[in-house]
Each structure stands twice: as structure tokens, then as C-alpha cells.
C-alpha positions in Angstrom: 13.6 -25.7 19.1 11.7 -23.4 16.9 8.6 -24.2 18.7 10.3 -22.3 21.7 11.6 -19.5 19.8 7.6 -19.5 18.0 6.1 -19.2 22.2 9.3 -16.4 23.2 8.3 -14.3 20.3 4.2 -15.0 20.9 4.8 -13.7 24.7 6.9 -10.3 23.6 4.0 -10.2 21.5 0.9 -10.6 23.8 2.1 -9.1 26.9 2.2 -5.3 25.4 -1.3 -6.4 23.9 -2.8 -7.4 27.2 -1.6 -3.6 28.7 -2.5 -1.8 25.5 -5.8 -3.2 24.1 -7.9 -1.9 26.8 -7.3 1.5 26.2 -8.7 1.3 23.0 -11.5 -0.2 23.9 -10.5 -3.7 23.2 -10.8 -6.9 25.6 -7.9 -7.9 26.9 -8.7 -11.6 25.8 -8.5 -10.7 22.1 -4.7 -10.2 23.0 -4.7 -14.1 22.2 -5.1 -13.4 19.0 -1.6 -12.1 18.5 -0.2 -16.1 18.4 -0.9 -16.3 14.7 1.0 -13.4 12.5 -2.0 -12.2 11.0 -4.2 -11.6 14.4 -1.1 -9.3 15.3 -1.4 -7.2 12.0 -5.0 -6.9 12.5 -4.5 -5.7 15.7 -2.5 -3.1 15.3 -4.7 -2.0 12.5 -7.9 -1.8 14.5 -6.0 -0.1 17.3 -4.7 2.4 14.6 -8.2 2.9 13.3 -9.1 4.0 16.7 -6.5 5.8 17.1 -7.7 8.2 14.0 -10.7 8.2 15.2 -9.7 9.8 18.5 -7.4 12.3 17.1 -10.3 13.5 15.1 -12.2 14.5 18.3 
């Protein structure tokens, strides 16, 4: 059973990934990433990193 809640909460993860990644200049494929805990956190900080750096602009 934890396995399935482990995939539900993997696909609420990666779907806004796939739709959000590419406007930060990301592939959409490093979306997988977000399976494991620690390739969500890293993520979000590169795409807040680039965020900063297009506010600066």
C-alpha cells in the first residue's frame, strides 16, 4: 500500500514539473527527477535561482 501512495504523490509531483520546467529553461525529462525527495528540492531551487536571475533583468 505505501508503494501506491509513494507513485500518487510522485505523479502530483511530476506533472506540475513537466508544465513548469520548460519555462525556465529546463527539459521536461529532468521532471523525472522529482521521484526521489531530494531531485524535488533541487528542483525547485534551480528554478528559483532562475527565477532571481530573471527578475534581475
Amino acid at each position: 500500500m505505501s508503494g501506491f501512495w509513494w507513485l500518487a504523490i510522485s505523479a502530483l509531483t511530476i506533472i506540475p514539473m513537466v508544465k513548469l520546467l520548460p519555462f525556465f529553461g529546463i527539459n521536461k525529462y529532468w521532471a523525472a527527477a522529482a521521484v526521489i525527495p531530494v531531485g524535488t528540492v533541487g528542483l525547485l531551487w534551480y528554478m528559483a535561482v532562475k527565477l532571481q536571475e530573471l527578475e534581475k533583468r
